[in-house]
N, CA, C and O atoms as CSV, one atom per row, in Angstrom:
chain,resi,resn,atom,element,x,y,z
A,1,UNK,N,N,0.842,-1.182,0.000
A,1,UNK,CA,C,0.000,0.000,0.000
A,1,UNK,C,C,0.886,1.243,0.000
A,1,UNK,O,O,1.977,1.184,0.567
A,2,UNK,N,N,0.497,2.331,-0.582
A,2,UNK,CA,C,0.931,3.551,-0.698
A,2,UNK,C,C,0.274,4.473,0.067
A,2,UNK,O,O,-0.954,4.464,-0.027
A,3,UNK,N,N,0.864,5.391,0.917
A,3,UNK,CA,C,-0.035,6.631,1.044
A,3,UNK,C,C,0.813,7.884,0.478
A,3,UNK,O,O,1.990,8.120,0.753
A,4,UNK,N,N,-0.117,8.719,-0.459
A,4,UNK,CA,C,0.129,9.580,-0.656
A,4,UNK,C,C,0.034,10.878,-0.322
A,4,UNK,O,O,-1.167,11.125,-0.430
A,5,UNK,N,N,0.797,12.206,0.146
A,5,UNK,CA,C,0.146,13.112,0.779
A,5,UNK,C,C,0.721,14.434,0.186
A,5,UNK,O,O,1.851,14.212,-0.250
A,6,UNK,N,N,0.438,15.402,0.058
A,6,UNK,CA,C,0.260,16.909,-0.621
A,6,UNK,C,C,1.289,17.693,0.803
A,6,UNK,O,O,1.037,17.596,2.004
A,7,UNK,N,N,2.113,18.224,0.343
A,7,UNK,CA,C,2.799,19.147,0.989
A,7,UNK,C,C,3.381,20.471,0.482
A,7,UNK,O,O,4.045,20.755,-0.515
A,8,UNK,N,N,3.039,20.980,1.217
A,8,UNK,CA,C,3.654,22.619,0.813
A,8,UNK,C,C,4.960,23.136,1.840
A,8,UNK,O,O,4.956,23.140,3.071
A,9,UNK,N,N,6.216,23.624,0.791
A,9,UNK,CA,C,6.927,24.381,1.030
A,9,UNK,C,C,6.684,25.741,2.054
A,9,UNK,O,O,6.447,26.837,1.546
A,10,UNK,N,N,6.760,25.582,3.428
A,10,UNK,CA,C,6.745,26.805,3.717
A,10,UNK,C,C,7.994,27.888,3.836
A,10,UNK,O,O,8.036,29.106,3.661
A,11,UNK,N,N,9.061,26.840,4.236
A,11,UNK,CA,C,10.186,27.914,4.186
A,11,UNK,C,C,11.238,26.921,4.013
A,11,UNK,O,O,11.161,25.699,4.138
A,12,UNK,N,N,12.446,27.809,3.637
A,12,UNK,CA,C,14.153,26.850,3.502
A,12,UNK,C,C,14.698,28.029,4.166
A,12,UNK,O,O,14.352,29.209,4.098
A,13,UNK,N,N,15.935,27.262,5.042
A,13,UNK,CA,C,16.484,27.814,5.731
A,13,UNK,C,C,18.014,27.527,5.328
A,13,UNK,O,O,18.442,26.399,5.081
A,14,UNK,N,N,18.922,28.937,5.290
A,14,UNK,CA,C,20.105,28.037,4.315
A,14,UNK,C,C,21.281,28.624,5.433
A,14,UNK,O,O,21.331,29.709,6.011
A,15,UNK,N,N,22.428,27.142,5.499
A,15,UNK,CA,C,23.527,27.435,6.365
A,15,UNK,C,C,24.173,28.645,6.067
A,15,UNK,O,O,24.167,29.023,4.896
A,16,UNK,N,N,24.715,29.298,6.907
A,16,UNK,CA,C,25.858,30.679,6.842
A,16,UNK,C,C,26.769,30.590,5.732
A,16,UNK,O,O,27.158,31.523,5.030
A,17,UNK,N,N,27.140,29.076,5.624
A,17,UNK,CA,C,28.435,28.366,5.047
A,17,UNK,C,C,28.021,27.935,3.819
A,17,UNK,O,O,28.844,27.468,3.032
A,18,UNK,N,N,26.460,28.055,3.445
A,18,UNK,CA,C,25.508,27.654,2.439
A,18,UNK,C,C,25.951,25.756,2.153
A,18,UNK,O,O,25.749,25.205,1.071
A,19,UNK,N,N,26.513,25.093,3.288
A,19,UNK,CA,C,26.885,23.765,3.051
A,19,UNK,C,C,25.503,23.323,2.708
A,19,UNK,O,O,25.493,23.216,1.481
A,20,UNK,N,N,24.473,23.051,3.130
A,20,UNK,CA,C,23.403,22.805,3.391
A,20,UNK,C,C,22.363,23.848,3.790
A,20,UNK,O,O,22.517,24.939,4.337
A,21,UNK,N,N,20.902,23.014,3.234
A,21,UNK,CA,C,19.699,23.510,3.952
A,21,UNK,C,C,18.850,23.385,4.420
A,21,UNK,O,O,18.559,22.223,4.134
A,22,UNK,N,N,18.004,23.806,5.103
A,22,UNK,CA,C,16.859,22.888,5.833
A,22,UNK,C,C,15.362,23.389,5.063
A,22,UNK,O,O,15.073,24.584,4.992
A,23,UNK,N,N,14.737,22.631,4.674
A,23,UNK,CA,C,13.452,22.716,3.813
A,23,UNK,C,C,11.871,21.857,4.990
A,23,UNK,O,O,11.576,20.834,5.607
A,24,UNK,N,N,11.375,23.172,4.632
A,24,UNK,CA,C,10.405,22.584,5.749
A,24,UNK,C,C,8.762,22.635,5.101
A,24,UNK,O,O,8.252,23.642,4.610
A,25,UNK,N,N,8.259,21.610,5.205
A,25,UNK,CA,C,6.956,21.580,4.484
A,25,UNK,C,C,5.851,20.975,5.428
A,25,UNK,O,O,6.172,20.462,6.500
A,26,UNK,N,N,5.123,21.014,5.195
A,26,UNK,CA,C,3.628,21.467,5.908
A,26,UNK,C,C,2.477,20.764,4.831
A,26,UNK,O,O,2.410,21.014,3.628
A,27,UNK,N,N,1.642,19.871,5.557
A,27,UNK,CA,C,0.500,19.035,4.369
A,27,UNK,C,C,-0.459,20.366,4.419
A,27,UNK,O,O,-0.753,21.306,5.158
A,28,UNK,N,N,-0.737,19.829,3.182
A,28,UNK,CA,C,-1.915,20.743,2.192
A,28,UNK,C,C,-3.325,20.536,2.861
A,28,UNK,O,O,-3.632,19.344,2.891
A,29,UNK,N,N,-3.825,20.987,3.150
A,29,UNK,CA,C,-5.197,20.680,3.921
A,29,UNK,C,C,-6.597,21.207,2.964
A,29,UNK,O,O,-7.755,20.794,3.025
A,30,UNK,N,N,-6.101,22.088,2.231
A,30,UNK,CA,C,-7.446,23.516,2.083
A,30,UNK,C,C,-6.829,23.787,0.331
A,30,UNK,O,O,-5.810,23.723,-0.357
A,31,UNK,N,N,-8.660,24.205,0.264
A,31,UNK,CA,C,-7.898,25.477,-1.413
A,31,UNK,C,C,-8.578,24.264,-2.378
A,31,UNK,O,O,-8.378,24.527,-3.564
A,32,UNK,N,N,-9.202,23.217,-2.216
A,32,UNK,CA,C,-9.021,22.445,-3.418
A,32,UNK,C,C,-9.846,21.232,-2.857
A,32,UNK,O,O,-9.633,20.948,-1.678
A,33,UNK,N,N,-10.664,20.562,-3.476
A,33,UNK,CA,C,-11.172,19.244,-2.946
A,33,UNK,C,C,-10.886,18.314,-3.418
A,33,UNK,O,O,-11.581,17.310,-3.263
A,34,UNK,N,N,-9.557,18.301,-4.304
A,34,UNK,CA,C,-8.597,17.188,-3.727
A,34,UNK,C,C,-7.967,16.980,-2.718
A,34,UNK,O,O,-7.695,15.826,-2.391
A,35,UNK,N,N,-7.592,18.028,-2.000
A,35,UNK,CA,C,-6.578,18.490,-0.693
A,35,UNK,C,C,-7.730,18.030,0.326
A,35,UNK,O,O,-7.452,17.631,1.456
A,36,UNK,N,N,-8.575,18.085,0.016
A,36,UNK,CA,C,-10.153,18.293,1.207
A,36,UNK,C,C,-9.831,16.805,1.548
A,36,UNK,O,O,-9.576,16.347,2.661
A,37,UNK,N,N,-9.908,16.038,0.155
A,37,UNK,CA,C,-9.876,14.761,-0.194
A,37,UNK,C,C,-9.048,13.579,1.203
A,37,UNK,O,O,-9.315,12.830,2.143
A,38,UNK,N,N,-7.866,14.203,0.356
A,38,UNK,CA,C,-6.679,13.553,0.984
A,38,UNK,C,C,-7.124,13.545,2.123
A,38,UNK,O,O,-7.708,12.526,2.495
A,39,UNK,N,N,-6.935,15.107,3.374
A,39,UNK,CA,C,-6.368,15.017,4.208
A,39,UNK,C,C,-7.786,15.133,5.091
A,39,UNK,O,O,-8.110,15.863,6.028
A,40,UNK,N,N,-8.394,14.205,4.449
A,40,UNK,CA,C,-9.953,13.749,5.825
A,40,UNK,C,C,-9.141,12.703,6.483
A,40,UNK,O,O,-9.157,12.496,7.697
A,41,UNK,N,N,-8.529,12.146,5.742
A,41,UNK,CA,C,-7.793,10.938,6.941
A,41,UNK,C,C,-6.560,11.142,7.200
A,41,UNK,O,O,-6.041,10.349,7.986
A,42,UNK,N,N,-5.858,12.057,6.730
A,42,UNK,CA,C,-4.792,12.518,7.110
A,42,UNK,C,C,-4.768,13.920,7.212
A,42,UNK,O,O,-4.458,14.491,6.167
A,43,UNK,N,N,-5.151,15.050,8.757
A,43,UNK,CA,C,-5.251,16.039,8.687
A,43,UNK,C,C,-4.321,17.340,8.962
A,43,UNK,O,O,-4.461,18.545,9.170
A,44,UNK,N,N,-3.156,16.253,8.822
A,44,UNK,CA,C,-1.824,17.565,9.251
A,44,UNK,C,C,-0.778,16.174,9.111
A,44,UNK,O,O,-1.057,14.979,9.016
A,45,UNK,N,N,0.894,17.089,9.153
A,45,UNK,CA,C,1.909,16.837,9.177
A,45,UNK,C,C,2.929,17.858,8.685
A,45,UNK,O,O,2.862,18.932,8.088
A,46,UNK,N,N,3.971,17.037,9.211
A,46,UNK,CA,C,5.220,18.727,9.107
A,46,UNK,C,C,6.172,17.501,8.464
A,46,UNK,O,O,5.865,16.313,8.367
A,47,UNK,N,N,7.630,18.261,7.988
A,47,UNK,CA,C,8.646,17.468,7.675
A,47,UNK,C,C,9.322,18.599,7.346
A,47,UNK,O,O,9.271,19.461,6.469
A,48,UNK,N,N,9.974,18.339,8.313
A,48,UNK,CA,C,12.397,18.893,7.803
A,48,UNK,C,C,12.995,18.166,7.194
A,48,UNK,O,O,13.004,16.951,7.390
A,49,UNK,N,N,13.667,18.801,6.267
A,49,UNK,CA,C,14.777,17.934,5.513
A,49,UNK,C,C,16.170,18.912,6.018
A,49,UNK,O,O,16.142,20.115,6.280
A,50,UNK,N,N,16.936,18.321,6.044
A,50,UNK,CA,C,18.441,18.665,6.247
A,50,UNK,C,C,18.924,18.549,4.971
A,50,UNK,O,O,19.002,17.330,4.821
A,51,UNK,N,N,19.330,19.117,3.871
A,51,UNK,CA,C,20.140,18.721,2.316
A,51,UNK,C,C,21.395,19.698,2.003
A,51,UNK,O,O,21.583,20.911,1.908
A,52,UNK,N,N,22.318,18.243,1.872
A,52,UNK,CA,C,23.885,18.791,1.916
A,52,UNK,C,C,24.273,18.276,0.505
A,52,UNK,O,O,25.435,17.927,0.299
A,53,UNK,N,N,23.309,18.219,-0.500
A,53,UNK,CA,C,23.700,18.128,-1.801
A,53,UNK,C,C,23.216,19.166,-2.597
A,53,UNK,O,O,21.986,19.192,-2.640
A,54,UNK,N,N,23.874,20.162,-3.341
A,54,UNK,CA,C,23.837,21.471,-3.865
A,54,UNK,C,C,22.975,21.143,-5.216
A,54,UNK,O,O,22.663,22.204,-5.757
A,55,UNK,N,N,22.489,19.989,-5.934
A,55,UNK,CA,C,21.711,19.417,-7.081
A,55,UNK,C,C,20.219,19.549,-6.630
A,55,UNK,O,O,19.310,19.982,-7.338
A,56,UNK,N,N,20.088,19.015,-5.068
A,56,UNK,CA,C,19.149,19.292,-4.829
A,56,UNK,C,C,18.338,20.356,-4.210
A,56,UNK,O,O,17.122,20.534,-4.151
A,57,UNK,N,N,19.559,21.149,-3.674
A,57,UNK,CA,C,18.381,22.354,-3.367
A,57,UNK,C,C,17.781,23.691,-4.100
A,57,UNK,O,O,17.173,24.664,-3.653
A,58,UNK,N,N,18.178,23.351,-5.321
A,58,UNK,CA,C,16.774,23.878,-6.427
A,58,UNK,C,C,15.736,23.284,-6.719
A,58,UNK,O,O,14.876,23.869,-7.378
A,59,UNK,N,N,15.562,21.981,-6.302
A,59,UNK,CA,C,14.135,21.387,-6.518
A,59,UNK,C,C,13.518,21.795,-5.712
A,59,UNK,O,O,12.443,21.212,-5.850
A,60,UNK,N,N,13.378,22.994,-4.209
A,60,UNK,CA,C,12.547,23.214,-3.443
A,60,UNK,C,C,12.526,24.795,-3.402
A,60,UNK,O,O,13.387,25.635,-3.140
A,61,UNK,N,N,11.081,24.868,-3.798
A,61,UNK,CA,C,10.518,26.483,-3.662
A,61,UNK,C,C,9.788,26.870,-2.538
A,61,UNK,O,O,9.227,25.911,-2.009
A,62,UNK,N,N,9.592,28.000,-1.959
A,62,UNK,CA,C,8.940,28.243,-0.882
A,62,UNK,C,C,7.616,28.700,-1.361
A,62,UNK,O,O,7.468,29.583,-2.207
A,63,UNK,N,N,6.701,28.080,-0.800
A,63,UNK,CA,C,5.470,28.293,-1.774
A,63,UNK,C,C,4.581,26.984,-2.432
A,63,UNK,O,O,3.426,26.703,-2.114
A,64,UNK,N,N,5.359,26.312,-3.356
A,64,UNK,CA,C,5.229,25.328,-3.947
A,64,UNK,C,C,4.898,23.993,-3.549
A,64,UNK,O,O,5.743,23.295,-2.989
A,65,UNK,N,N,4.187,23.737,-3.696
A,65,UNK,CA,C,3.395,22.170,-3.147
A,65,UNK,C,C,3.738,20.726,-4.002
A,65,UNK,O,O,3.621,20.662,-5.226
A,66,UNK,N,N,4.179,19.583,-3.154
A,66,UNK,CA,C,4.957,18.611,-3.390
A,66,UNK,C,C,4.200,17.590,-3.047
A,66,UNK,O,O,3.687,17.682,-1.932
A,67,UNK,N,N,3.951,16.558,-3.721
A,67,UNK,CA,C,3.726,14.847,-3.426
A,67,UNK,C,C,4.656,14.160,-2.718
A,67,UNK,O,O,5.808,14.035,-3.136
A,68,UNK,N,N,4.276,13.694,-1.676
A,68,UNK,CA,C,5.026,12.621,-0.927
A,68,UNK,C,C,4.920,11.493,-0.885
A,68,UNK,O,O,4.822,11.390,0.338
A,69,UNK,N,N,4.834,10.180,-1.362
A,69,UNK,CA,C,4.303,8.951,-1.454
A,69,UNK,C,C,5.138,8.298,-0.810
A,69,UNK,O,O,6.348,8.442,-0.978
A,70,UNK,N,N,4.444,7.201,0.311
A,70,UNK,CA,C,4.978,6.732,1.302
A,70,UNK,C,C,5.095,5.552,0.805
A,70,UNK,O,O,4.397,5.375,-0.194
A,71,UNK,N,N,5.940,4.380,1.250
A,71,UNK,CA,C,5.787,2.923,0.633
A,71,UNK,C,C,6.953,2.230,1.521
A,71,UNK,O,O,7.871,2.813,2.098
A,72,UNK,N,N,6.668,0.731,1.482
A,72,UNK,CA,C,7.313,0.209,2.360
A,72,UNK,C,C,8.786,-0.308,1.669
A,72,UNK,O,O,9.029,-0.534,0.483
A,73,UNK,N,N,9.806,-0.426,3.035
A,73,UNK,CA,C,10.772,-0.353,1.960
A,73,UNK,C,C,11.367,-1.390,2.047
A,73,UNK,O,O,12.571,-1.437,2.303
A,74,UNK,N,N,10.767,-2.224,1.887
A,74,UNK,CA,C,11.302,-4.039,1.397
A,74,UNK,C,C,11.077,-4.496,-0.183
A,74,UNK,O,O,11.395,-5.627,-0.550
């Protein structure tokens, strides 16, 4: 089984040293009744990322809303 869940970018936070950054997102709740959808059974969640690879921290906008699909990892 998969669960999938809608997250939005609220902020990135970037080291002094710009080694890394921290990207912080927030589930989508509202705005849309797909979002309505989703998160009747799932009605919140947060997630930090720590990213010390410079490829990836242009894939994250502040603002911008992201799919998360969960799955088991065997």
């Amino acid at each position: 089984m998969t669960v999938r869940a809608k997250f939005r970018c609220d902020h990135i936070n970037k080291a002094d040293d710009d080694s890394y950054r921290t990207v912080n997102l927030f589930a989508v709740t509202d705005d849309s009744p797909e979002n309505k959808s989703w998160s009747k059974y799932t009605p919140g969640g947060q997630l930090s990322m720590h990213i010390s690879n410079p490829d990836a921290f242009s894939q994250f906008e502040t603002g911008k809303e992201y799919f998360i699909d969960i799955t088991p990892a065997n």
